[in-house]
VEXDREN-2710 file (C-alpha; in Angstrom, 1 decimal):
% VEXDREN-2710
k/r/px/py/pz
1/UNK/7.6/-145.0/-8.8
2/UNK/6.8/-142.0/-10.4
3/UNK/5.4/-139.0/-9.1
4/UNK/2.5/-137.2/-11.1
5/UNK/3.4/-133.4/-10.7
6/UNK/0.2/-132.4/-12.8
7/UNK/-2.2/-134.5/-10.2
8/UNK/-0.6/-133.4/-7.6
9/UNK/-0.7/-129.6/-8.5
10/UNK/-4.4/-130.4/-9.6
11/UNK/-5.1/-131.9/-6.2
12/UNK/-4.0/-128.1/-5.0
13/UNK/-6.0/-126.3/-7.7
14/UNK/-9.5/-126.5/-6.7
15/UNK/-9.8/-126.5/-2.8
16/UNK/-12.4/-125.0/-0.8
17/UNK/-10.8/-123.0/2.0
18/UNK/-14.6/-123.1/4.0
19/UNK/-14.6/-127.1/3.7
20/UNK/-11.9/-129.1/4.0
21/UNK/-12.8/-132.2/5.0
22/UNK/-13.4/-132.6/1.0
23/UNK/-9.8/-132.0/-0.2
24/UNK/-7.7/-134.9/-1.8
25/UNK/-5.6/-136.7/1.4
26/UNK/-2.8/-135.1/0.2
27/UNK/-3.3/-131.7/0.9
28/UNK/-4.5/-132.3/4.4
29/UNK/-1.4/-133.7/4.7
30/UNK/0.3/-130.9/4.1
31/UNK/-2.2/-128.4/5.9
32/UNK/-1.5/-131.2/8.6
33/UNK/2.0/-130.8/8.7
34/UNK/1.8/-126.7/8.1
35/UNK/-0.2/-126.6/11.6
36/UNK/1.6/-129.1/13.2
37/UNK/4.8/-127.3/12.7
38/UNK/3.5/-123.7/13.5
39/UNK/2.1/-125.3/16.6
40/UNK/5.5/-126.3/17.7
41/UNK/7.7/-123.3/16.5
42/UNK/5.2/-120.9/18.3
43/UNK/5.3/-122.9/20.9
44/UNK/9.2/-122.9/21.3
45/UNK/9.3/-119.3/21.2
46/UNK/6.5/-118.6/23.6
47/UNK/7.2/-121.3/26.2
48/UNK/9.7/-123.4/25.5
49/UNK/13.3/-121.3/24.6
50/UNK/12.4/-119.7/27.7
51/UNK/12.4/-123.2/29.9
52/UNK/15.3/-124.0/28.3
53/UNK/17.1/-121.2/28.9
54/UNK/15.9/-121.7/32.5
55/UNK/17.4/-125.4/32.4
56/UNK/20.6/-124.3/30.9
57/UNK/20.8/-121.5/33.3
58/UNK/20.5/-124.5/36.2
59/UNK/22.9/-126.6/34.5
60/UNK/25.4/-123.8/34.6
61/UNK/24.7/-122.8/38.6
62/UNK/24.4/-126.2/38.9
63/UNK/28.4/-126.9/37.6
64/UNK/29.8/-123.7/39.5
65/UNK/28.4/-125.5/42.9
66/UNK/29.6/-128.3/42.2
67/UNK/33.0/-126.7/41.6
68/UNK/32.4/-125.0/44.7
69/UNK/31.7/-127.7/46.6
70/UNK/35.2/-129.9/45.7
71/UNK/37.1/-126.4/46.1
72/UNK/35.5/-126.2/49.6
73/UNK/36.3/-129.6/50.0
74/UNK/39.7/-129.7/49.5
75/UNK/40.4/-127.1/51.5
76/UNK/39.1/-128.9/54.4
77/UNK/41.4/-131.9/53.5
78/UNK/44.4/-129.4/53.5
79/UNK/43.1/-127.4/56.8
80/UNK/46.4/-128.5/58.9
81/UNK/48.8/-128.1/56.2
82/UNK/47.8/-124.4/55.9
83/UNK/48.1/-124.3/59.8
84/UNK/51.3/-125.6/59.4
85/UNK/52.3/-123.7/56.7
86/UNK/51.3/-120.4/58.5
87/UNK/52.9/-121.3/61.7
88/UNK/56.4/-121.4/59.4
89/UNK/55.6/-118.5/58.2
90/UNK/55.0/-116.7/61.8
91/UNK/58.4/-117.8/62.3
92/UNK/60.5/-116.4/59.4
93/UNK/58.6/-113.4/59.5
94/UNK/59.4/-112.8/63.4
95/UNK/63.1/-114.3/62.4
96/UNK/63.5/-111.2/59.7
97/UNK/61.5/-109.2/62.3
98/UNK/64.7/-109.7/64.9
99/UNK/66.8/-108.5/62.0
100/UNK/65.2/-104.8/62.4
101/UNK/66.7/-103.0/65.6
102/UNK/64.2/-100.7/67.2
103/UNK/64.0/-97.1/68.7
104/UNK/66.7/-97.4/71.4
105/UNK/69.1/-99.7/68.8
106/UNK/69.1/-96.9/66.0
107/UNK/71.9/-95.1/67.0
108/UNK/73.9/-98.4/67.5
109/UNK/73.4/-99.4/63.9
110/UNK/74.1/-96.0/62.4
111/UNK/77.8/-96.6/64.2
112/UNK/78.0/-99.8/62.6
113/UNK/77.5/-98.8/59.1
114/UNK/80.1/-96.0/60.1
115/UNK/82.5/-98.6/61.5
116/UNK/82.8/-101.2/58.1
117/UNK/83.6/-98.3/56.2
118/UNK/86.3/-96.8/58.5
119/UNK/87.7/-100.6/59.0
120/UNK/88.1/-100.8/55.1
121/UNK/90.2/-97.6/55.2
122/UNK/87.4/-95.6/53.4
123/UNK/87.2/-91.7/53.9
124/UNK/83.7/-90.5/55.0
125/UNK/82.6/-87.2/53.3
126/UNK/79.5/-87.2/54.1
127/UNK/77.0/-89.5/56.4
128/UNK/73.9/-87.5/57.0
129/UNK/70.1/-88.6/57.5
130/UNK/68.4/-87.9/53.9
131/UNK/65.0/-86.4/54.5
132/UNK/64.1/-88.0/57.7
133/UNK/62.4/-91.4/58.7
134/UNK/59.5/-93.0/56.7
135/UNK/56.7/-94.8/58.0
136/UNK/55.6/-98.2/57.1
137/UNK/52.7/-100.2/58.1
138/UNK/55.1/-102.0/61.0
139/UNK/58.3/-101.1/60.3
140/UNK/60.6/-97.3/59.7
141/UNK/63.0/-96.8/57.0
142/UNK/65.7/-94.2/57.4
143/UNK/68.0/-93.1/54.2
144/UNK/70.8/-91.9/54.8
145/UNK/73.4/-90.1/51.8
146/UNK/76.7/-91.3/52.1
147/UNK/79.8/-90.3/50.5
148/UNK/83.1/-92.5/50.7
149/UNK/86.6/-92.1/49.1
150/UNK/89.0/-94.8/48.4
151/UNK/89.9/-97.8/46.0
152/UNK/87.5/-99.8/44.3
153/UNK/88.5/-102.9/46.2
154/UNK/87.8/-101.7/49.9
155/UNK/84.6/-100.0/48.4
156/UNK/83.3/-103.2/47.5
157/UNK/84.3/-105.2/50.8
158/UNK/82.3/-102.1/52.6
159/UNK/79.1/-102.8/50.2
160/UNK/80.1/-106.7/51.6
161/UNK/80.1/-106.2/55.3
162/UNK/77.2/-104.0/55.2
163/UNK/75.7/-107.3/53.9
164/UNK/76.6/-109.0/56.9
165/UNK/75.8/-106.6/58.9
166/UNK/73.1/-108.7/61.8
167/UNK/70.9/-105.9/60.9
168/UNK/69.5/-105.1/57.4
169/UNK/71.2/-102.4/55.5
170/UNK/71.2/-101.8/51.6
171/UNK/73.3/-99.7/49.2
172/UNK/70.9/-97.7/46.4
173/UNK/71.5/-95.5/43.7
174/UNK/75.1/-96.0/44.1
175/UNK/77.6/-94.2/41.5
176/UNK/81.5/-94.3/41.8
177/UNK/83.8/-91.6/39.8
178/UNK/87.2/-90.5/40.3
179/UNK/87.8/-88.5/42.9
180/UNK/89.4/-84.8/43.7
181/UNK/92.3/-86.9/45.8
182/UNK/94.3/-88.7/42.7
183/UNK/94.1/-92.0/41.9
184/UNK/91.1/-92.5/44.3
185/UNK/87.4/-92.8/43.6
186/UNK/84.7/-91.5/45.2
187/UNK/81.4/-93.4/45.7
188/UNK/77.7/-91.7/46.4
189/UNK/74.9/-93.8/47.7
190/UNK/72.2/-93.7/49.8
191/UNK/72.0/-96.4/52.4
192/UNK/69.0/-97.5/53.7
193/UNK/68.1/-99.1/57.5
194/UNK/65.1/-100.0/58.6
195/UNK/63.9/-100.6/62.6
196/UNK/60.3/-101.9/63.5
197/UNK/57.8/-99.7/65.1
198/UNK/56.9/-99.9/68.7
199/UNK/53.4/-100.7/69.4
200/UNK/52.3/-97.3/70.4
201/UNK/53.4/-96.0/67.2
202/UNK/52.2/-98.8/65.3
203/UNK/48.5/-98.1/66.9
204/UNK/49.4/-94.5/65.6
205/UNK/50.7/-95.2/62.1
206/UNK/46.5/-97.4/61.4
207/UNK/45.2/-94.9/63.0
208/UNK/46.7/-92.3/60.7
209/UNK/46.0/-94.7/58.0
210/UNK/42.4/-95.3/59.0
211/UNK/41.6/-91.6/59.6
212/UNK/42.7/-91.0/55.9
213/UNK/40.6/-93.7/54.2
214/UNK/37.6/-92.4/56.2
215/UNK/35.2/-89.8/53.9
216/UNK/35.9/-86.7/54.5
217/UNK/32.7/-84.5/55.6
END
């Protein structure tokens, strides 16, 4: 079926703007749809983009409680394996705990470390506190410079019964060159003990901690 362009722009031509109810059906039509469709995009951007923005906002809150709610939920369902799980670790933490000698068992250890190297034939020219203890939350750590002299076979069993030492020792910044003595080497390193705090000077080392996060005046 053919259109008739000419009629239909003709139709257009002649209408009275102050009386439509005498145009051609066609371009009521159109004025029809022309109002109908301002009606509905002014009223998507005076009303409704705003409700939907509202719904999508709900959907979205709506997801993250939901996620929420099954995070929440299995957390519940695990509830005695975390007890578990915490009790075990209560326990290796007060095993490794045992492995730090207090106050009173300082001195012992210090004789210890002095003791593997002297057993291995090692020369000790120097064993000396380096800069004094350092504080930790619940434990102390206490460097101390060392200076050996020897072959490199009885310096490494020393590093390896320090190791095995029942209290925890470690070797750091270790260097080995030859020594003044020929045909021996001498080994700098710092080695490092730790020993737990007391619970007086744990109550002093938060309060020290506490008074320094506080603002100052």
């Amino acid at each position: 079926m053919a259109i008739n362009l000419n009629k239909f722009a003709e139709d257009f031509k002649f209408l009275d703007p102050k009386d439509p109810g005498t145009w051609p059906a066609i371009p009521k039509l159109v004025a029809l749809i022309a109002i109908l469709s301002g009606i509905l995009v002014g009223a998507y951007f005076l009303d409704w983009s705003a409700q939907i923005e509202e719904i999508e906002n709900g959907v979205k809150q709506e997801t993250k409680l939901k996620e929420d709610y099954l995070d929440k939920k299995k957390q519940s369902i695990n509830l005695d394996l975390h007890k578990q799980q915490l009790r075990e670790i209560d326990q290796s933490f007060g095993a490794l705990l045992k492995q730090l000698p207090n106050r009173a068992q300082m001195d012992a250890l210090l004789v210890d470390i002095n003791q593997a190297g002297l057993g291995r034939g090692l020369q000790f020219e120097l064993f000396k506190p380096a800069g004094g203890e350092s504080a930790k939350e619940f434990y102390a750590e206490l460097p101390i410079q060392v200076r050996v002299v020897g072959n490199y076979h009885d310096m490494g069993a020393f590093a390896s019964d320090l190791g095995q030492l029942s209290r925890i020792v470690t070797l750091n910044d270790v260097s080995i060159a030859a020594s003044k003595e020929g045909g021996q080497l001498q080994m700098d390193a710092t080695a490092r003990t730790f020993r737990y705090l007391d619970d007086e000077e744990v109550a002093a080392q938060r309060k020290s901690a506490k008074a320094a996060k506080a603002p100052k005046k």
